[in-house]
C-alpha positions in Angstrom: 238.0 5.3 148.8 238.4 8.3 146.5 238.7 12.0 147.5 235.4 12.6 146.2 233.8 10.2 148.3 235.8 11.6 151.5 234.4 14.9 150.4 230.9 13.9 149.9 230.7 12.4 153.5 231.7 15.8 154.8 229.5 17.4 153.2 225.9 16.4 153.6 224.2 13.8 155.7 222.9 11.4 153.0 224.3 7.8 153.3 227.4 7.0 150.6 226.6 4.4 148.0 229.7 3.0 146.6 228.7 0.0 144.8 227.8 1.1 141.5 230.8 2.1 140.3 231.1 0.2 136.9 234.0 1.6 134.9 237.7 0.9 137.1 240.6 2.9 136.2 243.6 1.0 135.2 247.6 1.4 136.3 250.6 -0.7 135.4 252.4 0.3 139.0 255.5 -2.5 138.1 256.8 -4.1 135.2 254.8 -7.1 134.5 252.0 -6.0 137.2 248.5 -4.4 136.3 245.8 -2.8 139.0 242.1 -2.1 138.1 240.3 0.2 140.5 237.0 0.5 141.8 235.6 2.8 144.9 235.2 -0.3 147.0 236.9 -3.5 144.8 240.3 -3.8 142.7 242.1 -6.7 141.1 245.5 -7.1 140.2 247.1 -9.7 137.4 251.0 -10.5 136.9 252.3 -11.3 133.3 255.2 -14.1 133.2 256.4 -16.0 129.7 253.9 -18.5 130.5 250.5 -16.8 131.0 249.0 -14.3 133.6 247.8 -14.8 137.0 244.8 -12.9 137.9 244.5 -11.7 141.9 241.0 -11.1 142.9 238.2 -10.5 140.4 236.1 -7.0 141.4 232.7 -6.5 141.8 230.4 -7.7 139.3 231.3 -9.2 135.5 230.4 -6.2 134.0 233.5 -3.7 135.5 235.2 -7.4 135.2 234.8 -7.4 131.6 236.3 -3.9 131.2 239.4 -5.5 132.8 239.4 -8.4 130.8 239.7 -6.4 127.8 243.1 -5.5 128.8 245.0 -8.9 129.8 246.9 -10.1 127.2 247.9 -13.5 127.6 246.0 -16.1 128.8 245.0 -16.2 132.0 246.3 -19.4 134.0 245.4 -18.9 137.7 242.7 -16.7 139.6 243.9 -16.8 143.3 240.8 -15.1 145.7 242.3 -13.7 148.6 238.7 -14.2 150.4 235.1 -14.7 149.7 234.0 -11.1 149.8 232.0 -10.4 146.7 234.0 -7.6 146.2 236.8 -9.4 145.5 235.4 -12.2 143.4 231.8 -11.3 142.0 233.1 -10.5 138.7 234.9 -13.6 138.0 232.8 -15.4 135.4 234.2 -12.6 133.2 237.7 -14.2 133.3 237.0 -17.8 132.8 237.2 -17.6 128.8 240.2 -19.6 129.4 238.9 -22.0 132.1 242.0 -21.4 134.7 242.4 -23.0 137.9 241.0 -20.7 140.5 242.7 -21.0 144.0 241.2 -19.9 147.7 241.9 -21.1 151.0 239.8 -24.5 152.1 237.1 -22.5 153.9 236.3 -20.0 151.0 233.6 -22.6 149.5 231.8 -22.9 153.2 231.2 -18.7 153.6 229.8 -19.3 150.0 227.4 -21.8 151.3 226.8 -19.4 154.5 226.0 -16.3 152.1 223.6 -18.1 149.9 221.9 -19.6 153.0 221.7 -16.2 154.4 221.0 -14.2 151.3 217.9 -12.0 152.8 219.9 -11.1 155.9 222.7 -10.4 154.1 220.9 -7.9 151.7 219.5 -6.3 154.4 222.2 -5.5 155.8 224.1 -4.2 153.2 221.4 -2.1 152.3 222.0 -0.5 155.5 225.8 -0.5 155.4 225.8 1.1 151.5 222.9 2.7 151.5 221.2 0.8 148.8 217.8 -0.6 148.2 217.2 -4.1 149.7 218.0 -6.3 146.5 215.6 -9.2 147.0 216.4 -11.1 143.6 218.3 -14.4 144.2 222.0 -14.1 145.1 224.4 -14.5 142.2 226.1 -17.7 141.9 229.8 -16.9 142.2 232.6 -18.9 140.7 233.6 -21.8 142.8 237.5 -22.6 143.3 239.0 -25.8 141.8 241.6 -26.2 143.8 241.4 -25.2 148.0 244.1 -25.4 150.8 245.5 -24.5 153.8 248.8 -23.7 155.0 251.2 -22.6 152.3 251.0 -23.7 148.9 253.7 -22.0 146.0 253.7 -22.5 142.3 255.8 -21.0 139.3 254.4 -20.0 136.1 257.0 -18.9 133.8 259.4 -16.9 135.1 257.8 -16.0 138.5 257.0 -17.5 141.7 253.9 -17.3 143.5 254.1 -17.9 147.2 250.2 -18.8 148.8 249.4 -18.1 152.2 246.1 -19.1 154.2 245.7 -17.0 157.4 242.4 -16.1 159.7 241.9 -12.1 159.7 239.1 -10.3 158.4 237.9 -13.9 157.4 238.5 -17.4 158.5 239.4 -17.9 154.6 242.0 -15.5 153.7 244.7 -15.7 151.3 247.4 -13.7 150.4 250.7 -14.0 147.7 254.2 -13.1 147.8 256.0 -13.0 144.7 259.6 -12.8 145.5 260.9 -12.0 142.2 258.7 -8.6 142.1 259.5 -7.9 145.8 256.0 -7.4 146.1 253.0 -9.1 148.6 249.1 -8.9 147.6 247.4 -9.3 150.8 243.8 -8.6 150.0 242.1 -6.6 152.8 244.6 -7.0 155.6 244.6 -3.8 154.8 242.0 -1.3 153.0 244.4 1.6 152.4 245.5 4.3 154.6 242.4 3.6 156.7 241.4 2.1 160.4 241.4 -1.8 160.1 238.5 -3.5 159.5 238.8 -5.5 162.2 235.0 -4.8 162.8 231.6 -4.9 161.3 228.1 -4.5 163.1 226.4 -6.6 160.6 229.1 -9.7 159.9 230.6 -12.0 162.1 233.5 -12.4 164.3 236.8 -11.2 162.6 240.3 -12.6 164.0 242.2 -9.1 165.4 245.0 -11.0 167.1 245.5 -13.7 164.1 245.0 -10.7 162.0 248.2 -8.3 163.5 250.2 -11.8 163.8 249.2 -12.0 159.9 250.6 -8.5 159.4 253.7 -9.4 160.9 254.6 -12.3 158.9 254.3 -10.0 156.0 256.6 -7.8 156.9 259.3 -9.6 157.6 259.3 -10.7 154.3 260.6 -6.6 153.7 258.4 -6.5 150.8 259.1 -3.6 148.5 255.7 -3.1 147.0 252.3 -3.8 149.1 249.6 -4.6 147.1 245.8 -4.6 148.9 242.5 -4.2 148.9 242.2 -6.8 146.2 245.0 -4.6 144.9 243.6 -1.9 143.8 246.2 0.1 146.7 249.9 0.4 146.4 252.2 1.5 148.6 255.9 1.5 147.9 259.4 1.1 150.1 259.0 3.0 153.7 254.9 4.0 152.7 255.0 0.5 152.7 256.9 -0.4 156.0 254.8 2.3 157.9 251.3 1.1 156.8 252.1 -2.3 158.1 253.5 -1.0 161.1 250.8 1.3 161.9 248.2 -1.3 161.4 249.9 -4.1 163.4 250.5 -1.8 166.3 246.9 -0.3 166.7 245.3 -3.9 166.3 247.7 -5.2 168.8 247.3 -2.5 171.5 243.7 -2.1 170.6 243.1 -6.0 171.2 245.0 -6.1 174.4 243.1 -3.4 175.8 239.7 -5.4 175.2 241.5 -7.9 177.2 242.5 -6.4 180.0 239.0 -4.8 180.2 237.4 -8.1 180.3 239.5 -9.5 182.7 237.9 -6.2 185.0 234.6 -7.7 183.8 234.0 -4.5 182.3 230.7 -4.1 180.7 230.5 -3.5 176.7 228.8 -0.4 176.8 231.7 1.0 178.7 234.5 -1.1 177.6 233.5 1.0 173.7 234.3 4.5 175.1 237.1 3.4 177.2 239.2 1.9 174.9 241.1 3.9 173.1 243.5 4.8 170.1 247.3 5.0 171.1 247.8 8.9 171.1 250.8 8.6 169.0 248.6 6.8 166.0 245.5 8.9 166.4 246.4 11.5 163.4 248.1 8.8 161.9 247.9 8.9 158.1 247.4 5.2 157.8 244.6 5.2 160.1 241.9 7.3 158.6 238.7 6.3 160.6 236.4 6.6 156.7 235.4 2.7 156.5 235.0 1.8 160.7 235.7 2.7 163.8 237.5 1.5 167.3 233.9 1.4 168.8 233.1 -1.6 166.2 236.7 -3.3 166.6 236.3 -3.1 170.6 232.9 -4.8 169.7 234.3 -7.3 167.8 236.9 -9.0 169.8 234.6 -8.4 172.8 232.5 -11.5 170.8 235.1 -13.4 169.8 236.1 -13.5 173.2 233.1 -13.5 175.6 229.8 -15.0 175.5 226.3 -13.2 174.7 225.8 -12.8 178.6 226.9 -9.5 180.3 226.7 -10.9 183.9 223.1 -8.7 184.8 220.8 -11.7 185.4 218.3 -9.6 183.9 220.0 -10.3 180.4 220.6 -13.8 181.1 216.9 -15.1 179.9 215.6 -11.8 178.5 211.8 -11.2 177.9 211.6 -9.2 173.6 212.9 -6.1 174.0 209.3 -4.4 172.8 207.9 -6.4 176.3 209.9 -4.7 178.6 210.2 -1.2 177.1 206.1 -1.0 177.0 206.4 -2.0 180.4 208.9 1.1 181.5 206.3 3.2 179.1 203.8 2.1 181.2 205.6 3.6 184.5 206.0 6.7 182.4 202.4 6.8 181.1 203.2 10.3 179.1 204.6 10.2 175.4 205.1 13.9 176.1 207.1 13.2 178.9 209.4 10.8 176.7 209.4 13.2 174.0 210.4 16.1 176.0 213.2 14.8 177.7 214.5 13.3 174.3 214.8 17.0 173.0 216.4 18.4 176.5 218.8 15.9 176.2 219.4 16.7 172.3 219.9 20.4 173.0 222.0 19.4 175.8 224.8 17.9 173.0 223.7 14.5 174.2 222.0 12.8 170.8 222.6 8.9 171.3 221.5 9.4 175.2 218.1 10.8 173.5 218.2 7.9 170.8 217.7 5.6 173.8 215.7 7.0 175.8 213.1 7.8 172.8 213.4 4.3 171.6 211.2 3.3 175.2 208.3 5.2 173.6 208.9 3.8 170.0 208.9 0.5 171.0 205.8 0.5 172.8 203.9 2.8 170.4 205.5 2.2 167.0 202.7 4.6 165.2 203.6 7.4 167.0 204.8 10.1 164.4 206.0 12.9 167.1 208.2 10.4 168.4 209.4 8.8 164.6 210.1 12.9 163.9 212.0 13.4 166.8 214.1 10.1 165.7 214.9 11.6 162.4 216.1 14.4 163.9 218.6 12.7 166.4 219.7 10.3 163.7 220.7 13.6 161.3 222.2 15.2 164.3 224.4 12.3 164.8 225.1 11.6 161.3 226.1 15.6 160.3 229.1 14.6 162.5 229.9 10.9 161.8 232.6 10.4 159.6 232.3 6.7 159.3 230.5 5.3 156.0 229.5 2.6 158.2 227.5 4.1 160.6 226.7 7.1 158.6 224.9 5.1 156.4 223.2 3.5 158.7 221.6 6.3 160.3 220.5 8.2 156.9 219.0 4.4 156.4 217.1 4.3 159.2 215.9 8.5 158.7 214.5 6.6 154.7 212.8 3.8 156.6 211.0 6.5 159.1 210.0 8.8 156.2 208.8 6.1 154.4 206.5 4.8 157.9 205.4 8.4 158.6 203.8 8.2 155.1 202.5 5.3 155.3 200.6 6.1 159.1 199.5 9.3 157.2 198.0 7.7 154.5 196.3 5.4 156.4 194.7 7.0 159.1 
């Protein structure tokens, strides 16, 4: 992410769309090895004497095409380091010369997954970017020609490329080592000097404990240069040694935590506030909390771990959500009441309590507009001091999709 965008989260409470960027910037960081740049994608390619090898493929063909301009040679392989459109959206820009285009086995089953779930998945990353629901077909990516698991290594000229499959933020990932540059591309095992992604709301089950034991294979390679998020970050020499050690350490305390709290049959809503950040890594430059958050990580290995049930029989058949909380609003029989103890507990400093208990009286009277004002208004309290494009996002999404009902009530009535 770029200093502007850090900025702009600071500063106001709109959501941050970073997906339209269309024009990458471009650095030659080694001999031989070229980065393009986007806010949220990047691609690197290696030159050897026998053609160029092209790591990840940005976001769209357009921004592809401005990298393609400046590859000379012809480009022999396209390795994907996972299924992301980020990282290979663009590709049909870089096919001119029809090169074999390597991903782990799994790759072309997510591909089938995303086109299967293409209206979920556009909803959801309206919410997570903050962009309108795109409800036009999903674009047909690239497919690889040649899949596999394990390790795999090639040479092409006078390089060597050294392919490794692994389960981390996806089940498909892939990363290279190229021994002769002293350098590993590892995709997003990590996004820069940020928190790991270990944990999305909106995607499934990531692999925290694969992920660290991923991490640590890398480094005992002692790479000199660390190439990632689909390259587009570079860290050098002992930047590089302490970004790998900073991320394999907070994964692997963060992970053992969750299961040690699971073992206490803790409950999820608790087990998110008590675990916690080693002290020593919490101001850690390598673990800027921009993208997620430890509330989402402690999420995530809670499901790959634990079943849906929480162990209150009243969860383990639940009646819709809507049933029951018209049934508590019933009990209550006041909106007033509702509202009024929203706003006590708002001026109180206690915003997500208030979310809660408000969302009894949206539930069971979805037209109410006191109550969708009052939501607005907790959702901008909580977003003026979220620092996490994630969930920031999220709640300026919601505060659109309110406004927009509150017009529409108004209009109608």
């Amino acid at each position: 992410m770029s200093k502007e965008q850090g900025s702009d989260i600071k500063n106001n409470i709109g959501g941050i769309n970073i997906l339209n960027a269309r024009n990458p910037v471009f650095k030659d960081p080694l001999e031989d090895v070229h980065t393009a740049n986007l806010p949220i994608a990047g691609c690197g390619w290696i030159d050897t004497k026998e053609g160029v090898v092209l790591i990840d493929a940005l976001i769209d063909p357009g921004a592809a095409a401005k990298a393609m301009e400046r590859i000379r040679g012809t480009i022999k392989y396209i390795i994907y380091t996972h299924v992301h459109f980020d990282h290979v959206g663009g590709t049909a820009a870089f096919m001119k010369d029809n090169p074999e285009v390597i991903a782990s086995k799994y790759l072309p089953d997510r591909l089938d997954k995303y086109e299967m779930l293409a209206p979920y998945r556009a909803l959801c990353t309206a919410m997570q970017f903050n962009i309108p629901k795109i409800e036009r077909p999903i674009r047909k990516i690239i497919r690889p020609t040649k899949t596999f698991l394990g390790d795999m290594t090639f040479t092409l000229g006078d390089k060597t490329f050294e392919l490794h499959t692994a389960r981390a933020e996806t089940d498909d990932v892939c990363w290279v080592h190229v021994p002769e540059l002293k350098a590993v591309f590892i995709g997003d095992l990590i996004i820069g000097n940020q928190f790991p992604n270990v944990g999305n709301p909106w995607k499934p089950t990531r692999f925290a404990l694969d992920w660290a034991k991923e991490l640590e294979r890398v480094r005992a390679l002692d790479p000199e240069h660390v190439f990632c998020n689909g390259a587009a970050i570079y860290y050098k020499g002992k930047k590089a040694k302490k970004a790998l050690d900073a991320n394999i350490e907070v994964i692997h305390s963060m992970h053992d935590q969750v299961v040690e709290f699971i073992n206490q049959d803790m409950h999820i809503t608790e087990m998110i506030h008590a675990v916690k950040i080693p002290e020593h890594l919490k101001r850690n430059p390598q673990l800027k909390r921009f993208y997620s958050r430890p509330e989402f990580f402690v999420f995530n290995v809670y499901r790959w771990y634990h079943g849906y049930f929480d162990h209150n029989p009243a969860h383990l058949l639940p009646r819709p959500e809507k049933e029951v909380m018209n049934e508590i609003f019933n009990l209550i029989g006041d909106s007033e009441k509702i509202l009024k103890k929203a706003e006590d507990l708002l001026s109180k400093e206690q915003p997500q309590l208030a979310l809660e208990v408000l969302d009894v009286l949206i539930q069971a009277k979805p037209d109410n507009i006191d109550a969708l004002k009052l939501r607005m208004k907790l959702l901008k309290n909580i977003g003026e001091n979220d620092r996490c494009l994630m969930s920031r996002n999220s709640w300026h999404y919601f505060i659109n999709q309110d406004k927009k009902t509150i017009r529409s009530l108004r209009k109608n009535k």
